[in-house]
PDB file of N, CA, C and O in Angstrom:
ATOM      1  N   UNK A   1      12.521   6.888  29.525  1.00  0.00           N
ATOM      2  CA  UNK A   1      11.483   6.231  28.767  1.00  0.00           C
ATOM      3  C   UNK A   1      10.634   7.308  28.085  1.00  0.00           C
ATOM      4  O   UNK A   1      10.371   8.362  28.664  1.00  0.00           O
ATOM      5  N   UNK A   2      10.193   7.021  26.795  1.00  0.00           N
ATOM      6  CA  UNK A   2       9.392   8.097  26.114  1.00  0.00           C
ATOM      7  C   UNK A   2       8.029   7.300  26.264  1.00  0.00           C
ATOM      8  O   UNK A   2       7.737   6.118  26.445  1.00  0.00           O
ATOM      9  N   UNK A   3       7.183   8.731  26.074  1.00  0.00           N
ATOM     10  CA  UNK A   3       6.036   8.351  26.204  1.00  0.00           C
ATOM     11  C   UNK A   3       5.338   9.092  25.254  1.00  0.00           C
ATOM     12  O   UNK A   3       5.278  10.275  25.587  1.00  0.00           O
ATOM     13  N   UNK A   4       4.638   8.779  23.910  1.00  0.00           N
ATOM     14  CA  UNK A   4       4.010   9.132  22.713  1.00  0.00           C
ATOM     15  C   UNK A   4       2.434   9.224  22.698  1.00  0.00           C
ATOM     16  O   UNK A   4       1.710   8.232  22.786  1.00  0.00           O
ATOM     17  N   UNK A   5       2.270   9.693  22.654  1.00  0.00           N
ATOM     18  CA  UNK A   5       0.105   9.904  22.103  1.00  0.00           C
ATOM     19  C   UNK A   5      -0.268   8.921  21.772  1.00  0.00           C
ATOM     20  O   UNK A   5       0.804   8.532  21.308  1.00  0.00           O
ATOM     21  N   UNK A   6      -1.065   7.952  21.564  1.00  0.00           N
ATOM     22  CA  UNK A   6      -1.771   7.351  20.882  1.00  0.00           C
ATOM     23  C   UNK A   6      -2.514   7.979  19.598  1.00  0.00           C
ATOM     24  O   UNK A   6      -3.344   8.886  19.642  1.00  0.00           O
ATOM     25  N   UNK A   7      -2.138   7.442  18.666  1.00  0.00           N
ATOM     26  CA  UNK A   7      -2.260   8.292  17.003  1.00  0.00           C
ATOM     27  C   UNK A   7      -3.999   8.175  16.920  1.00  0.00           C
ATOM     28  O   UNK A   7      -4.676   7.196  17.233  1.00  0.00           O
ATOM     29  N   UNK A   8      -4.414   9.328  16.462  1.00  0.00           N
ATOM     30  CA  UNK A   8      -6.084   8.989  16.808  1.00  0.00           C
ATOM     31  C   UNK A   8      -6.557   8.783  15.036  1.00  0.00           C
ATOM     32  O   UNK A   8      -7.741   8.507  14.843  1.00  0.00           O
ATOM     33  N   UNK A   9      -5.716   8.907  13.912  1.00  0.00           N
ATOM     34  CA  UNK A   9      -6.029   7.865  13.009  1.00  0.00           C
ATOM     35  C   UNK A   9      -5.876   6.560  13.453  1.00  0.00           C
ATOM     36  O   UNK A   9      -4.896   6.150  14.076  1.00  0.00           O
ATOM     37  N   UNK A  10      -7.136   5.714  13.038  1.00  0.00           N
ATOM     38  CA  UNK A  10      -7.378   4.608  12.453  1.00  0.00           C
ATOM     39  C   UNK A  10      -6.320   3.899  12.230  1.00  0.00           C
ATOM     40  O   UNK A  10      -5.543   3.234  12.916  1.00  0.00           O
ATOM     41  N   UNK A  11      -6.485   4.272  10.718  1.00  0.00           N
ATOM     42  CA  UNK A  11      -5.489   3.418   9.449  1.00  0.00           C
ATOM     43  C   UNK A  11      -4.041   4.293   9.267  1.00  0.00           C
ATOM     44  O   UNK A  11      -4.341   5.352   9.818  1.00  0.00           O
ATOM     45  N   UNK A  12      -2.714   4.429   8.826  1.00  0.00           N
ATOM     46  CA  UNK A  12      -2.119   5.005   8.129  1.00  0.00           C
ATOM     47  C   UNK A  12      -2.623   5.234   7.026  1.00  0.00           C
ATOM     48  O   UNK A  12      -3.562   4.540   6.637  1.00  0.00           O
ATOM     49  N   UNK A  13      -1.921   6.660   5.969  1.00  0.00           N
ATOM     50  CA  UNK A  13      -2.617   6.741   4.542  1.00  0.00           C
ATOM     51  C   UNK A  13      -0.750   7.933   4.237  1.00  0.00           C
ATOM     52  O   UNK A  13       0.074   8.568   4.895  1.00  0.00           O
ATOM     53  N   UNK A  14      -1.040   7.559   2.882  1.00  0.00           N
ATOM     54  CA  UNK A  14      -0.108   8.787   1.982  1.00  0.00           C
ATOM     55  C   UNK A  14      -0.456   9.158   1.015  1.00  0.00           C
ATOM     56  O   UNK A  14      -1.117   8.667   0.100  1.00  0.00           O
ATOM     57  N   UNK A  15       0.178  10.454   1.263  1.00  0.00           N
ATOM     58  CA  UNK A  15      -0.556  11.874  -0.347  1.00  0.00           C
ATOM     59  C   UNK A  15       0.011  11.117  -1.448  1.00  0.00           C
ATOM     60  O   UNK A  15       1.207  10.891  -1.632  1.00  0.00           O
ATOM     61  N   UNK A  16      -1.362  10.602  -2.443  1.00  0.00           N
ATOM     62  CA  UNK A  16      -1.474  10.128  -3.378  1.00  0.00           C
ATOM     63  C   UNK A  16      -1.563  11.150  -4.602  1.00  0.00           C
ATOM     64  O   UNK A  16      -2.573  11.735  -4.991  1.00  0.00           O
ATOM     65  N   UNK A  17       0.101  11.249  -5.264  1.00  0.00           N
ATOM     66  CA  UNK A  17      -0.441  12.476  -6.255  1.00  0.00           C
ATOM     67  C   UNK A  17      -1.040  12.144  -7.536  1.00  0.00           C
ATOM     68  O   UNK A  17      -0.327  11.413  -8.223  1.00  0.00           O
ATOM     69  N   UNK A  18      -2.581  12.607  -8.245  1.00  0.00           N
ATOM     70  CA  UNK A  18      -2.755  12.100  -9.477  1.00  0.00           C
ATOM     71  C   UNK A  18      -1.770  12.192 -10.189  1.00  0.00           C
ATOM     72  O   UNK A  18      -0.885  13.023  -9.986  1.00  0.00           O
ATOM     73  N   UNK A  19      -1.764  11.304 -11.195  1.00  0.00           N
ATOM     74  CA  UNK A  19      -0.962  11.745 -12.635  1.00  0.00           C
ATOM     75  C   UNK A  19      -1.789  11.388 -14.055  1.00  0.00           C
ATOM     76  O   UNK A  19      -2.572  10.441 -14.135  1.00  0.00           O
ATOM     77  N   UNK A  20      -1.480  12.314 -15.169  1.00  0.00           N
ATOM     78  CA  UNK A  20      -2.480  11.878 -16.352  1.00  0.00           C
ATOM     79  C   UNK A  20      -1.803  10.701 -17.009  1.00  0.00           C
ATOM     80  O   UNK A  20      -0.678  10.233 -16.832  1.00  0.00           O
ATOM     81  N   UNK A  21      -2.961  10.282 -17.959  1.00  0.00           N
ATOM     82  CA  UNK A  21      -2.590   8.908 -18.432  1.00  0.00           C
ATOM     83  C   UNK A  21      -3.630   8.011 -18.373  1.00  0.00           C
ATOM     84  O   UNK A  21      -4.695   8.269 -17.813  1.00  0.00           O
ATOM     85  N   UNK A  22      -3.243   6.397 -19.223  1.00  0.00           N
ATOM     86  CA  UNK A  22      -4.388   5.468 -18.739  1.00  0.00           C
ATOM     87  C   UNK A  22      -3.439   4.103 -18.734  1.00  0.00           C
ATOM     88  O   UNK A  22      -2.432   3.882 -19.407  1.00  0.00           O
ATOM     89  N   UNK A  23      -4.118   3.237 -17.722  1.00  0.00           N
ATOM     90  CA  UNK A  23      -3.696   2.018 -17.594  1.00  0.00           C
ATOM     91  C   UNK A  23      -3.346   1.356 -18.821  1.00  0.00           C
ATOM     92  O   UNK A  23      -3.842   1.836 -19.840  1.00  0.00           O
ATOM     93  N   UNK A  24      -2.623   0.390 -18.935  1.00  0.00           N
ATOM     94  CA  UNK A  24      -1.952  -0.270 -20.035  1.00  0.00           C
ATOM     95  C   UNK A  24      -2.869  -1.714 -19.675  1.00  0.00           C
ATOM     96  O   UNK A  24      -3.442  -2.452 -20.476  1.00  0.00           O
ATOM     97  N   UNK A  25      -2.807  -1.795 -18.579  1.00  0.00           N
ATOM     98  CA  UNK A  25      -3.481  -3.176 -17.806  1.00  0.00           C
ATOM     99  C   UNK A  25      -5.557  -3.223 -17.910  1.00  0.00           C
ATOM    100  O   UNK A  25      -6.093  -4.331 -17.887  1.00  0.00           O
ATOM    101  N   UNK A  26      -6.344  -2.081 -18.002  1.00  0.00           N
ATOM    102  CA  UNK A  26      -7.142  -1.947 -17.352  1.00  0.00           C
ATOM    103  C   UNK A  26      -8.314  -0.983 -18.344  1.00  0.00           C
ATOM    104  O   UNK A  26      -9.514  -1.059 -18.604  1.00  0.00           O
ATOM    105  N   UNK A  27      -7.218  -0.108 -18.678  1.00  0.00           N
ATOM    106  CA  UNK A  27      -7.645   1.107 -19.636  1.00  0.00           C
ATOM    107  C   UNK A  27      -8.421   2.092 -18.921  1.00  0.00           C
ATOM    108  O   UNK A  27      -9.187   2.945 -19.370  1.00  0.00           O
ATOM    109  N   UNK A  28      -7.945   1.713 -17.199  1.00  0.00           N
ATOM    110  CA  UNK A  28      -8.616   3.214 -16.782  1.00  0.00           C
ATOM    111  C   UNK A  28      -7.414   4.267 -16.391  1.00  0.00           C
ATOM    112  O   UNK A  28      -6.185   4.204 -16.372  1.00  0.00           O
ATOM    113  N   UNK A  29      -8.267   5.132 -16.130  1.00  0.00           N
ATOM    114  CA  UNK A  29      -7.087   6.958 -16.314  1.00  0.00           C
ATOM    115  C   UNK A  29      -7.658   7.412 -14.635  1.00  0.00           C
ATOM    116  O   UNK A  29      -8.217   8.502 -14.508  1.00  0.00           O
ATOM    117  N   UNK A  30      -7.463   6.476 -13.373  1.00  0.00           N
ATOM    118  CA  UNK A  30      -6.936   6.595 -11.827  1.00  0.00           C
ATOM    119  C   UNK A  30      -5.348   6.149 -11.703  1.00  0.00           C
ATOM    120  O   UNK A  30      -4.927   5.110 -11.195  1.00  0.00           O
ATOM    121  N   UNK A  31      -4.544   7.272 -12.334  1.00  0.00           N
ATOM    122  CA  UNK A  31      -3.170   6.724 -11.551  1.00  0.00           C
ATOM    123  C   UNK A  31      -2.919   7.578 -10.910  1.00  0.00           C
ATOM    124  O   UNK A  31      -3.570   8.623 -10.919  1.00  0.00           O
ATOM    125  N   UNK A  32      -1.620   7.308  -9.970  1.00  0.00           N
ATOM    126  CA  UNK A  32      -1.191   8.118  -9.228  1.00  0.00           C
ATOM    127  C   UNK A  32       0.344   7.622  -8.699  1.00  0.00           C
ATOM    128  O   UNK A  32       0.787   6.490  -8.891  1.00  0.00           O
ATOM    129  N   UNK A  33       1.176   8.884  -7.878  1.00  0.00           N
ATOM    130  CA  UNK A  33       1.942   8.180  -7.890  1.00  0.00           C
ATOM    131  C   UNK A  33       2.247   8.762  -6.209  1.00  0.00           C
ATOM    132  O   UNK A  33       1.903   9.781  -5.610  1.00  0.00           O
ATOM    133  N   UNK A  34       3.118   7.473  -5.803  1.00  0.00           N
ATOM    134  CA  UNK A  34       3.436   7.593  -4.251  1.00  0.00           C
ATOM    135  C   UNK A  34       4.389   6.884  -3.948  1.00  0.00           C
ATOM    136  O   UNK A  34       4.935   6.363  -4.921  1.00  0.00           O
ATOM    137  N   UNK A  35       4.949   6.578  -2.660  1.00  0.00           N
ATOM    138  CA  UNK A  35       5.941   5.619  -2.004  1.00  0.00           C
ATOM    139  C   UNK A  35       5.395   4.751  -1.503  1.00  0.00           C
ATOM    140  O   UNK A  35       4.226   4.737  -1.118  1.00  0.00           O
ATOM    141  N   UNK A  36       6.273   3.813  -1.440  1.00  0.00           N
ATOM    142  CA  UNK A  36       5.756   2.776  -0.730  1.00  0.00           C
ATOM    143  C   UNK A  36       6.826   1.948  -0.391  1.00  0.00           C
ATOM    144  O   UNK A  36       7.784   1.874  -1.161  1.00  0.00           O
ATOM    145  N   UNK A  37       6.802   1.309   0.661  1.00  0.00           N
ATOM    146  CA  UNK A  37       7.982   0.440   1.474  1.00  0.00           C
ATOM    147  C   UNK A  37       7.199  -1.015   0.718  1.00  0.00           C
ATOM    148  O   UNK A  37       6.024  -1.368   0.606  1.00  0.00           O
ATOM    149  N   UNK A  38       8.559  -1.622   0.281  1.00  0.00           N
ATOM    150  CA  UNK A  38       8.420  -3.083  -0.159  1.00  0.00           C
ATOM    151  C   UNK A  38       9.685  -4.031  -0.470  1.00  0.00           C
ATOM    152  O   UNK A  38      10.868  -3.691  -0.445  1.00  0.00           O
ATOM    153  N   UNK A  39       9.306  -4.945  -0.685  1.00  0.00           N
ATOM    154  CA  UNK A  39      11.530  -5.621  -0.825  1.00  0.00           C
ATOM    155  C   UNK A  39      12.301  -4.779  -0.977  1.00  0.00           C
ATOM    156  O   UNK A  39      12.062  -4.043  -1.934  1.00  0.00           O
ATOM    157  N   UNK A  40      13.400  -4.509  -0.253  1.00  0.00           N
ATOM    158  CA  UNK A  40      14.376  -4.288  -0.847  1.00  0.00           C
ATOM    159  C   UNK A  40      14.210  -2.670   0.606  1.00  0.00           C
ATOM    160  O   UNK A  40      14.776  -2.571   1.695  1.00  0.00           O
ATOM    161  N   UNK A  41      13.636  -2.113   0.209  1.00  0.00           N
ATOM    162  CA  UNK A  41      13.230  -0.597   0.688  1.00  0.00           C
ATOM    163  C   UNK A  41      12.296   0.284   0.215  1.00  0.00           C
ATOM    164  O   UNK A  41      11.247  -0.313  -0.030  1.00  0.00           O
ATOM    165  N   UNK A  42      12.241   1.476  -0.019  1.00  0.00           N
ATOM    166  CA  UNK A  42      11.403   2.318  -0.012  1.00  0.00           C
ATOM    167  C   UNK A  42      11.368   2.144  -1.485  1.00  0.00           C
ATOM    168  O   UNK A  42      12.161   1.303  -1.908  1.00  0.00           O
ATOM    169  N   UNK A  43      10.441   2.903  -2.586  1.00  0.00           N
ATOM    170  CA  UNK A  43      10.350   3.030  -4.200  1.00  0.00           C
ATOM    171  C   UNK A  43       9.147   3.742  -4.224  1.00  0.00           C
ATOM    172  O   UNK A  43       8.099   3.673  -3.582  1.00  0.00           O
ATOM    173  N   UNK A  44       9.739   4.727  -5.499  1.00  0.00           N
ATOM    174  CA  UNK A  44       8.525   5.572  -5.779  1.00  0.00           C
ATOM    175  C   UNK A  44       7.985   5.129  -6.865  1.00  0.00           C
ATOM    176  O   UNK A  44       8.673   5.003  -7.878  1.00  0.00           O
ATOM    177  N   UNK A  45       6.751   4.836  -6.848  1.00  0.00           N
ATOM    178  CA  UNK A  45       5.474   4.553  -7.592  1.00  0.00           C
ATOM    179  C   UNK A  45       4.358   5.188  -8.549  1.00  0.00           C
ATOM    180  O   UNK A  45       3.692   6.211  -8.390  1.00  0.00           O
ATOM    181  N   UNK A  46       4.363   4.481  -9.341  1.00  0.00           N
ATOM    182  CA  UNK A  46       3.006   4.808 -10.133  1.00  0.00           C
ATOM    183  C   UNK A  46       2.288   4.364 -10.340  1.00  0.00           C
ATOM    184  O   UNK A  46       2.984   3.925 -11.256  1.00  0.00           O
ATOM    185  N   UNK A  47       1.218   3.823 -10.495  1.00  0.00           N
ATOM    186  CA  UNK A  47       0.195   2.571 -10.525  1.00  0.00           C
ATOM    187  C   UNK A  47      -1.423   3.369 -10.381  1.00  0.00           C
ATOM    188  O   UNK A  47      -1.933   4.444 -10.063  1.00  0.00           O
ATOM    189  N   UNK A  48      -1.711   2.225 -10.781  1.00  0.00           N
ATOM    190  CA  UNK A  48      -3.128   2.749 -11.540  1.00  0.00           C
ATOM    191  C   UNK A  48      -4.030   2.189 -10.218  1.00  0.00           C
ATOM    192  O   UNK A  48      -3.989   1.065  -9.718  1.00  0.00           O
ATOM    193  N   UNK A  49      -4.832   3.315  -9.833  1.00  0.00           N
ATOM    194  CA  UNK A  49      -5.549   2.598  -8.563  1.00  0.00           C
ATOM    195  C   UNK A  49      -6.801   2.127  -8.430  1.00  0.00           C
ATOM    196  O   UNK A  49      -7.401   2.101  -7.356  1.00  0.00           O
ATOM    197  N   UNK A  50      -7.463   1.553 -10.012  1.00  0.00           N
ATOM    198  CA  UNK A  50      -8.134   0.990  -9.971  1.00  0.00           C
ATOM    199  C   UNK A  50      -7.670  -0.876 -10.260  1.00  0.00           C
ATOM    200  O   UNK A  50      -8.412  -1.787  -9.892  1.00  0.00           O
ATOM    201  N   UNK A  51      -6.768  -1.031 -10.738  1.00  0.00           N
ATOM    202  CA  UNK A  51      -6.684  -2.751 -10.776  1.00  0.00           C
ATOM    203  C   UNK A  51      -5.042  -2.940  -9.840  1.00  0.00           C
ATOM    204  O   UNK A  51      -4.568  -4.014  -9.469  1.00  0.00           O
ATOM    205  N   UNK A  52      -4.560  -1.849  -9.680  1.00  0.00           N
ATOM    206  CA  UNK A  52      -3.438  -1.689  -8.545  1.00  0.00           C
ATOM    207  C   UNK A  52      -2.133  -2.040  -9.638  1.00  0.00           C
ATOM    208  O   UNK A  52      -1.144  -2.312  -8.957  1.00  0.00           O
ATOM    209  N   UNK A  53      -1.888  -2.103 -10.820  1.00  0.00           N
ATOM    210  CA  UNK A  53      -0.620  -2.253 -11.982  1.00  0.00           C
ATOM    211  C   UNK A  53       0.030  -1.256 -11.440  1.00  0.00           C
ATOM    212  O   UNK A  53      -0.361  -0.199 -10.944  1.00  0.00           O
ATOM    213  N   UNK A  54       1.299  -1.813 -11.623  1.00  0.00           N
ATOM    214  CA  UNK A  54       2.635  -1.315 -11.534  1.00  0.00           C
ATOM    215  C   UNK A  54       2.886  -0.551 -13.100  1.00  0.00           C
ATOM    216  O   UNK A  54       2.826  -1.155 -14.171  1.00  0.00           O
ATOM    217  N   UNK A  55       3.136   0.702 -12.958  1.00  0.00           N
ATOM    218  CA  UNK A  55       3.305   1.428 -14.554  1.00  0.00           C
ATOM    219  C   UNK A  55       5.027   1.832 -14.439  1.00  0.00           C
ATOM    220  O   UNK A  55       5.759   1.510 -15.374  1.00  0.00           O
ATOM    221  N   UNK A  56       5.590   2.551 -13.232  1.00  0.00           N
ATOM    222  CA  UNK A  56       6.442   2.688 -13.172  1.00  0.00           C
ATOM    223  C   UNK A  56       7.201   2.130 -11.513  1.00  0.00           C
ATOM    224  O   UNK A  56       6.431   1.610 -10.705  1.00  0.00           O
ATOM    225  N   UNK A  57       8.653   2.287 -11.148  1.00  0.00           N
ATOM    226  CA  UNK A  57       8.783   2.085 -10.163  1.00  0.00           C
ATOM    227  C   UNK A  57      10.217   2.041  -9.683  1.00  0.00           C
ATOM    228  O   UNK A  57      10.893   1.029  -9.866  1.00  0.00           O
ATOM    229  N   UNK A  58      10.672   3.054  -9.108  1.00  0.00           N
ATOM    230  CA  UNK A  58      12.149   3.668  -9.054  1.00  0.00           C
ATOM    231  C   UNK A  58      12.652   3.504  -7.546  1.00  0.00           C
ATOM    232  O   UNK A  58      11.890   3.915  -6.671  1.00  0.00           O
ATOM    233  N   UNK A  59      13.968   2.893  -7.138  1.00  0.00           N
ATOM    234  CA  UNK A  59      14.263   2.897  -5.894  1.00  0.00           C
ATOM    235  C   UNK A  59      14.172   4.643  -5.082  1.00  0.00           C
ATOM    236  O   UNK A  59      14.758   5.681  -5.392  1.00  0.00           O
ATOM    237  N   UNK A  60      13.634   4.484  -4.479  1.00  0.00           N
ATOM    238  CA  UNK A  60      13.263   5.924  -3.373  1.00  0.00           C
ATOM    239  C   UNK A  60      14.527   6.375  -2.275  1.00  0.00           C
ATOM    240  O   UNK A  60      15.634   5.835  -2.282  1.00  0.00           O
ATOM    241  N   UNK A  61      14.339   6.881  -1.844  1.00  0.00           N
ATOM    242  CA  UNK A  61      15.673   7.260  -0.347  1.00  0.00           C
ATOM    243  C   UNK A  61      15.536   6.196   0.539  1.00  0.00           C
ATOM    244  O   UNK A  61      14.580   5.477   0.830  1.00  0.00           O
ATOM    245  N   UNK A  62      16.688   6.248   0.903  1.00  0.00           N
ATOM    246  CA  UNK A  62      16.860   4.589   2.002  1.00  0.00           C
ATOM    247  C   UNK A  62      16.162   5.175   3.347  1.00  0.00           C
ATOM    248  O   UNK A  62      16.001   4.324   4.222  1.00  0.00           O
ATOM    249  N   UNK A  63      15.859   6.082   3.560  1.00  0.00           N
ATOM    250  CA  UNK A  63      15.040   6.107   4.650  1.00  0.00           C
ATOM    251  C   UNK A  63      13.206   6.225   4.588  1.00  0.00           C
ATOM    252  O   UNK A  63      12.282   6.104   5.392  1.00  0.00           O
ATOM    253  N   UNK A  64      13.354   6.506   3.255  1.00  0.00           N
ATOM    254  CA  UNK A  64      11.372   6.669   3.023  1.00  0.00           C
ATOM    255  C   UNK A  64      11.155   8.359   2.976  1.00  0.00           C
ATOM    256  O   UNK A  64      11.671   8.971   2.042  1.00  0.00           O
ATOM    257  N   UNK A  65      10.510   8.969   3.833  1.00  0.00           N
ATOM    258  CA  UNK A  65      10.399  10.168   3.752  1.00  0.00           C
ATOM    259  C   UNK A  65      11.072  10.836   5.488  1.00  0.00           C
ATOM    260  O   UNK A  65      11.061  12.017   5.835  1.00  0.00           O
ATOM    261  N   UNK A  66      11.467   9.937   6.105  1.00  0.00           N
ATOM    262  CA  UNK A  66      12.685  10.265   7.186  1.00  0.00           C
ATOM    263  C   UNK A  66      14.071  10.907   6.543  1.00  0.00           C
ATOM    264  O   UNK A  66      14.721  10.322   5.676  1.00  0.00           O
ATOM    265  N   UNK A  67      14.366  11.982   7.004  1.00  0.00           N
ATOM    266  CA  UNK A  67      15.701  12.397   6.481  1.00  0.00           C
ATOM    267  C   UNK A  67      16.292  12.651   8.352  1.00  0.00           C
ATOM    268  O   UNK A  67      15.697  13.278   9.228  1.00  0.00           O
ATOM    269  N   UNK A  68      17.666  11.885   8.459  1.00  0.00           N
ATOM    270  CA  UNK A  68      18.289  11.688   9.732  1.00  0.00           C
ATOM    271  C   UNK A  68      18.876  13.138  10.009  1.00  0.00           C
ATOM    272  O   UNK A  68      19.440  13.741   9.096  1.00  0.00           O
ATOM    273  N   UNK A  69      18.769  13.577  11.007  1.00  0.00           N
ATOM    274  CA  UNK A  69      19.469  14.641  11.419  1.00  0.00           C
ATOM    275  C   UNK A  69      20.512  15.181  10.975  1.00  0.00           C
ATOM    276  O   UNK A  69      20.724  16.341  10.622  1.00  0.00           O
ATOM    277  N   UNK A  70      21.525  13.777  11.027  1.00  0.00           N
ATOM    278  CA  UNK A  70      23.089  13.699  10.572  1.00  0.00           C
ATOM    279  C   UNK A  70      23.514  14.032   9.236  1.00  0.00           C
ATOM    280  O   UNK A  70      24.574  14.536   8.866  1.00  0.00           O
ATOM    281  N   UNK A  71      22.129  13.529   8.329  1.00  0.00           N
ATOM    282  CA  UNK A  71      22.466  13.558   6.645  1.00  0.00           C
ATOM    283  C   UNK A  71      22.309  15.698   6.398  1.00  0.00           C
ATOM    284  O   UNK A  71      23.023  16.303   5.598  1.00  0.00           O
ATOM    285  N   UNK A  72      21.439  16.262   7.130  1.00  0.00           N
ATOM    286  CA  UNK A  72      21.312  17.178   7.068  1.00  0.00           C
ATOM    287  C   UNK A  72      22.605  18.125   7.295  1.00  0.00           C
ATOM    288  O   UNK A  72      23.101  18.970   6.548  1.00  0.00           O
ATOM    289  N   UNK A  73      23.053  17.598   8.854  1.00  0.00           N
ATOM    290  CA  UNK A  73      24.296  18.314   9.498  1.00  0.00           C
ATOM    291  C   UNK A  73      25.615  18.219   8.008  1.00  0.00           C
ATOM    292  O   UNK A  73      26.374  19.166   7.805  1.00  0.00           O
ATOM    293  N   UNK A  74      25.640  17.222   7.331  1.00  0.00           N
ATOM    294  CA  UNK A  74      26.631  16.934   6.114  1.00  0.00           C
ATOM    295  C   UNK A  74      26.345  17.416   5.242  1.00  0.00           C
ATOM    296  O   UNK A  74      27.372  17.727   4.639  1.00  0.00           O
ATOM    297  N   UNK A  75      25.104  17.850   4.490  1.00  0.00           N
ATOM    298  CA  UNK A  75      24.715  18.499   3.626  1.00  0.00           C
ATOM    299  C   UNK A  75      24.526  19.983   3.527  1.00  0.00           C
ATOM    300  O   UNK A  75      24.439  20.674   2.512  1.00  0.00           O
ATOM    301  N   UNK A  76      24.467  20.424   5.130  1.00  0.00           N
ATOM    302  CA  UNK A  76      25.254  21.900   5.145  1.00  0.00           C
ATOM    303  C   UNK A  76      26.487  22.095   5.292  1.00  0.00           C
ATOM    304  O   UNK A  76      27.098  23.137   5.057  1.00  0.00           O
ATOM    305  N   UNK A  77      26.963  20.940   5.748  1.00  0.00           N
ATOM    306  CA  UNK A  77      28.542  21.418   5.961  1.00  0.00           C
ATOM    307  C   UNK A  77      29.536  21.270   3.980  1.00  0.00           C
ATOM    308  O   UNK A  77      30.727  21.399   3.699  1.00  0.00           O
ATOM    309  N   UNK A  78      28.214  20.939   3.011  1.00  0.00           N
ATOM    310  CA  UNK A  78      28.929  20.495   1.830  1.00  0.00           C
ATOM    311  C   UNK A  78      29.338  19.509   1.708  1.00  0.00           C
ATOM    312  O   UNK A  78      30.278  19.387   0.922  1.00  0.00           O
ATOM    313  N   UNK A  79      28.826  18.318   2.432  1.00  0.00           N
ATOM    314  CA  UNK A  79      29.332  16.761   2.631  1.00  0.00           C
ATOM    315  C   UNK A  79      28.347  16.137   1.518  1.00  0.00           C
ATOM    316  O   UNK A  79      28.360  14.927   1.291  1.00  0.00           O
TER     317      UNK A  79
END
C-alpha cells in the first residue's frame, strides 16, 4: 500500500504562458496559453482570460504532461 503526503496546496493551478494579441470576443490583450483536460483528452490552449474565449485549440499528448516510463524506454531505444 502507498502512502502519499497530503498536497498542502489548496487548489490545483498551471503555468499560464502570456501570449501577445487581443481578444476577437472582448477586445482585451490577457491571453495566454495552457493545457487543459476536456472531451476527448488533453488540448493545448489559448484563450483570453478575461471573458475565457477559445482563440485557438490543438489536441495535446494523450497523457497531459505525464510521459510513461515505457514511451521513454522506446524513444531511446529509436522506437
Amino acid at each position: 500500500m502507498h502512502a502519499f503526503p497530503r498536497p498542502e496546496e489548496e487548489y490545483l493551478a498551471v503555468e499560464r504562458a502570456p501570449v501577445a494579441g487581443t481578444c476577437p470576443e472582448c477586445g482585451g490583450g490577457n491571453l495566454a496559453e495552457y493545457p487543459v483536460l476536456g472531451e476527448g483528452g488533453w488540448w493545448n490552449v489559448r484563450k483570453c482570460q478575461d471573458c475565457l474565449a477559445s482563440l485557438e485549440r490543438e489536441r495535446g499528448p494523450l497523457f497531459g504532461v505525464y510521459v510513461p516510463l515505457g514511451l521513454e524506454i522506446l524513444r531511446g531505444a529509436g522506437g
